[in-house]
C-alpha positions in Angstrom: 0.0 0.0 0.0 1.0 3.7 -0.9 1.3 5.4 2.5 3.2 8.3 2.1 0.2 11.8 2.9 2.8 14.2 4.3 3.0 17.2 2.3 5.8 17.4 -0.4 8.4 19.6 -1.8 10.6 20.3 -4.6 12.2 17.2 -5.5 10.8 14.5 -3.3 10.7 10.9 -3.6 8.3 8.9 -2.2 8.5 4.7 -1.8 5.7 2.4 -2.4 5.0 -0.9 -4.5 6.4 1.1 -7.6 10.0 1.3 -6.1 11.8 4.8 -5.0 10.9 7.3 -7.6 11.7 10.9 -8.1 9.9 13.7 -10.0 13.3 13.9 -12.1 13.2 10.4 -13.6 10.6 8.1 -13.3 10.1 4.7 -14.9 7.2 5.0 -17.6 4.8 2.2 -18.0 1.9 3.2 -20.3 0.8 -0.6 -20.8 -1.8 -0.9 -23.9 -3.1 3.4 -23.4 -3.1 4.6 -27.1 -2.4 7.8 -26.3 0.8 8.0 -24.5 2.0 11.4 -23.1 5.4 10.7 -24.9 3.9 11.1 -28.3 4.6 14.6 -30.0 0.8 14.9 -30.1 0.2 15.0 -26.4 1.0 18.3 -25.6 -1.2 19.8 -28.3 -4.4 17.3 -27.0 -3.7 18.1 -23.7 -4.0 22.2 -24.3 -7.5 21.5 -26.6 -8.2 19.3 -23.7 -8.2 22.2 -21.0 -9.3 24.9 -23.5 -13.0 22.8 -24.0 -12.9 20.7 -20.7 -12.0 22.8 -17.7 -14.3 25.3 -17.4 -16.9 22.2 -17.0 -14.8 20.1 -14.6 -14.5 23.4 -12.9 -17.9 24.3 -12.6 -18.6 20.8 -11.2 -16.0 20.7 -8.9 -17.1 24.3 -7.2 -21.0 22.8 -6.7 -19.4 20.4 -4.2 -17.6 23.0 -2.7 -14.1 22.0 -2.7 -12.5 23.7 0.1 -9.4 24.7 2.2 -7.9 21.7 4.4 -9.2 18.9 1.9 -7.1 16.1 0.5 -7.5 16.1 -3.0 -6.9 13.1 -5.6 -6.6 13.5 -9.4 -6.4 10.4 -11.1 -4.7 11.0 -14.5 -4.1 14.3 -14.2 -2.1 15.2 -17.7 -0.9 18.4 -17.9 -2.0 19.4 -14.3 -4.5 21.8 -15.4 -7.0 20.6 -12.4 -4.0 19.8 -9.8 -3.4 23.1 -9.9 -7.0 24.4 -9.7 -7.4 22.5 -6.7 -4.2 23.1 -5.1 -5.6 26.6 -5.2 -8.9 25.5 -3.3 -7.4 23.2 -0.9 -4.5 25.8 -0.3 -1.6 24.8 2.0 -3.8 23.6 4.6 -4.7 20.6 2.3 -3.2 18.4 -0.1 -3.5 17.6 -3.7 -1.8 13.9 -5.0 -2.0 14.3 -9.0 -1.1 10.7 -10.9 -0.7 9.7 -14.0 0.8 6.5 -15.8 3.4 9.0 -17.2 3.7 12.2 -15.1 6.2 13.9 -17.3 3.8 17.1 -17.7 3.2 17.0 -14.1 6.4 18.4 -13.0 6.1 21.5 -14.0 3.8 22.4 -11.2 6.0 22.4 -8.9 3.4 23.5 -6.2 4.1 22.9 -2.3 1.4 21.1 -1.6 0.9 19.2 -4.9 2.5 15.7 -4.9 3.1 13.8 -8.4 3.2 10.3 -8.7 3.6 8.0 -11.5 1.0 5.4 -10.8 -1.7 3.3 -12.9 -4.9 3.0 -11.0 -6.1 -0.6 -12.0 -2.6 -1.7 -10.9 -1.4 0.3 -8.3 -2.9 0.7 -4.7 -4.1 3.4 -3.1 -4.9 4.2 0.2 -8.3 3.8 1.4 -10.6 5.8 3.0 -8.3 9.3 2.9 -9.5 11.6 0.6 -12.4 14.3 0.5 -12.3 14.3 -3.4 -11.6 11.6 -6.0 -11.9 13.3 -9.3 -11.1 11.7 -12.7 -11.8 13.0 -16.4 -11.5 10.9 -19.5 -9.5 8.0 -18.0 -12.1 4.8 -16.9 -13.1 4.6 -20.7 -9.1 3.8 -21.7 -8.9 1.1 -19.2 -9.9 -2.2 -19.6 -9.7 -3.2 -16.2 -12.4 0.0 -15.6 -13.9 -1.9 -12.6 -10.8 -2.6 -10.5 -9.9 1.2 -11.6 -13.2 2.4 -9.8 -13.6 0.1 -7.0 -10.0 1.9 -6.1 -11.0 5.2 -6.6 -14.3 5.0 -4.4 -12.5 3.2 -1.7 -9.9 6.1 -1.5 -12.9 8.6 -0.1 -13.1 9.2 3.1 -16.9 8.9 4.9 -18.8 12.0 3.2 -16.1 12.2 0.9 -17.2 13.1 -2.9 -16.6 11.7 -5.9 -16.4 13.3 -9.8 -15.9 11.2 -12.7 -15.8 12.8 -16.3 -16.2 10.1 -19.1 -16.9 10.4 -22.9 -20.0 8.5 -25.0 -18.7 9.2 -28.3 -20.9 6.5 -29.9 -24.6 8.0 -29.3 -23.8 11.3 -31.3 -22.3 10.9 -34.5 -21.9 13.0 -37.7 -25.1 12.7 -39.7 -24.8 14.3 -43.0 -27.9 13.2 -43.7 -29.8 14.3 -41.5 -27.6 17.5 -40.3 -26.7 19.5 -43.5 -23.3 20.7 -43.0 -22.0 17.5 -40.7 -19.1 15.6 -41.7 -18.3 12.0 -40.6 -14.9 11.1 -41.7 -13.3 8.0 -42.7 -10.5 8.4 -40.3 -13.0 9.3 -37.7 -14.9 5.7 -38.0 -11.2 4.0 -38.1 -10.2 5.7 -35.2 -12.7 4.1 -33.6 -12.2 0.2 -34.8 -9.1 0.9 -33.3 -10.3 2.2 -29.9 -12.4 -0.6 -29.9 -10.3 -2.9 -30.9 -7.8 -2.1 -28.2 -10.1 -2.5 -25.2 -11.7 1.5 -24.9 -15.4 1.3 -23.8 -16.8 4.4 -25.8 -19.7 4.7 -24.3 -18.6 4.6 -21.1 -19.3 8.2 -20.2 -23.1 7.6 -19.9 -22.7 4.4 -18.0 -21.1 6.9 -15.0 -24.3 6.9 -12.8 -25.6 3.9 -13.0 -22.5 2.6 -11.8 -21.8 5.1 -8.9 -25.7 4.1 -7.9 -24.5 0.4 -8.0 -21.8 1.0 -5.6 -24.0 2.3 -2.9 -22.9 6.0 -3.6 -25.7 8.8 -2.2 -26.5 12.6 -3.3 -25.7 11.0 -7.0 -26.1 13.1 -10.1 -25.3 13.6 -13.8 -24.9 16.0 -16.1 -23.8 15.3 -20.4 -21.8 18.8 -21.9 -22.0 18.2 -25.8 -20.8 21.4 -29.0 -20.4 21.1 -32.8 -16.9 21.4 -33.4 -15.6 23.5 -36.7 -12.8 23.2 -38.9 -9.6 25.1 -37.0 -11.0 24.3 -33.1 -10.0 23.0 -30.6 -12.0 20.1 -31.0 -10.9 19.3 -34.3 -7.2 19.9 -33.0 -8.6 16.8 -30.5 -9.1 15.5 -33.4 -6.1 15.9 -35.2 -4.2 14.4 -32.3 -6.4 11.2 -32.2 -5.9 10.8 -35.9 -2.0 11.1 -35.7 -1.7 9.4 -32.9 -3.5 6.1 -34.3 -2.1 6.9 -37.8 0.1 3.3 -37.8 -2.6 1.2 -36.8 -5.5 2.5 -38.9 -3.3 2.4 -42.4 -1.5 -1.0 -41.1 -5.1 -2.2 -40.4 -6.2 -1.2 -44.2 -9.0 1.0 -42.2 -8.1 4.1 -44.9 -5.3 4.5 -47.6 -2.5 7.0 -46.7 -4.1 9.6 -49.0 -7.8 9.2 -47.3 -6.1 9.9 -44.1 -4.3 12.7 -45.1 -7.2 13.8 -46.9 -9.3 13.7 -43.7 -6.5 15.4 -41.9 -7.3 18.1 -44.2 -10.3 18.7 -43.9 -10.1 19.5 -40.1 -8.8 22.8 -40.6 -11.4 23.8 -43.2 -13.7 26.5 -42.1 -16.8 24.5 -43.6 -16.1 21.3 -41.3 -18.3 20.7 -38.9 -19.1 17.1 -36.5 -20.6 16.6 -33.0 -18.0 16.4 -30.4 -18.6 12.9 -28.0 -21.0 13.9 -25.0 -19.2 14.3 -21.9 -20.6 12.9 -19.0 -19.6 13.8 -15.4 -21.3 12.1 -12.6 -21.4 12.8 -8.9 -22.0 10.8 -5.6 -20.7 10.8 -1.8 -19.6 8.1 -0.1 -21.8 7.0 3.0 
């Protein structure tokens, strides 16, 4: 088990099942994710990320009235955009642990009372019953071993202790352009997702959020869905872009599109006239008992 609450500093290490690790060099196991942070791609996702996601997470996050003094958990916290909103919240009074399978944009924080950790929640522990706030946004749906993932991440609250989990449905909303003059549902797009699916990713998990958190005995439960059209030049489509570049290898290897309809596709993401649905995000609520 992962004991270690104190606050940290600059340069700690911490031990646990993982082995002695520092925020300087850590050991990066990424397992089967598709999109690992070490791809040139990941810090362009990661910025489109915060630019359409964070306000929402945010807005969430304020209704259960995060607060100074709480210990805060972030489970694949990428770029640190939420850490470091909470850390503000919890100020130095509390504690914010932000993990991720590769925590290499993590560091920059640097915040007093921020701690980073490399760590994969369906394979790594966590302490249980600690924390005021689990919060996690588009990770369960890349894990195939979801379930362990989010039996560990309700066990981490404490009594009263809340619980935000952010999760895409990209499969109940796509481009019609039939039926939605203007939409665009792209070749790439539909490979993109063979090979999601084909690599374990539950796309519809997002809307399953509820039902599940109800399942586990969670009360004051709740959900909202967040969907936009995104254009040609967004930050959606740069979402987009990243997911298409990222997968490139296995969708032409996989004969889902020649080289040229790919590239062809990529194209058309930064023409003003594009237009598709984004996936719905889901974030659902619930305090443990």
């Amino acid at each position: 088990m992962l004991t270690r609450l104190e606050r940290p500093h600059a340069g700690f290490s911490f031990e646990g099942d993982m082995g002695t690790v520092t925020n300087r060099q850590r050991r990066v196991t990424t397992g089967d994710y598709l999109f690992p942070n070490s791809d040139a791609e990941a810090a362009a996702r990661f910025a489109a990320l915060s630019e359409l996601f964070d306000n929402i997470s945010i807005g969430h996050l304020r209704r259960l009235r995060v607060r100074a003094g709480w210990q805060c958990l972030e489970i694949g916290a990428g770029s640190g955009s939420i850490a470091k909103w909470l850390a503000e919240c919890v100020g130095q009074t509390g504690y914010v642990l932000a993990t991720d399978i590769d925590s290499r944009f993590l560091e920059r924080l640097q915040l007093t009372n921020v701690e980073v950790r490399q760590h994969n929640v369906a394979h790594d522990d966590l302490d249980e019953g600690i924390f005021d706030l689990v919060h996690s946004r588009l990770v369960l749906h890349h894990v195939p071993e979801r379930e362990r993932a989010l039996q560990r991440m309700i066990s981490a609250l404490k009594p009263d202790g809340w619980i935000l989990l952010e999760d895409h449905d990209s499969t109940s909303m796509p481009p019609d352009p039939v039926g939605s003059n203007g939409e665009v549902l792209l070749k790439t797009q539909l490979a993109a997702g063979k090979v999601l699916d084909d690599g374990g990713v539950n796309r519809s998990y997002g809307r399953l959020l509820l039902g599940r958190l109800r399942d586990y005995g969670l009360t004051d439960v709740g959900a909202e869905a967040h969907a936009s059209m995104w254009q040609g030049g967004s930050a959606g489509a740069a979402i987009l872009r990243a997911n298409f570049q990222q997968l490139r290898d296995q969708i032409i290897s996989r004969n889902y599109v020649t080289p040229q309809q790919f590239e062809d596709d990529l194209a058309r993401l930064d023409d003003p006239e594009f237009m598709a649905p984004s996936g719905i995000l889901w974030s659902a609520w619930g305090r443990q008992q």
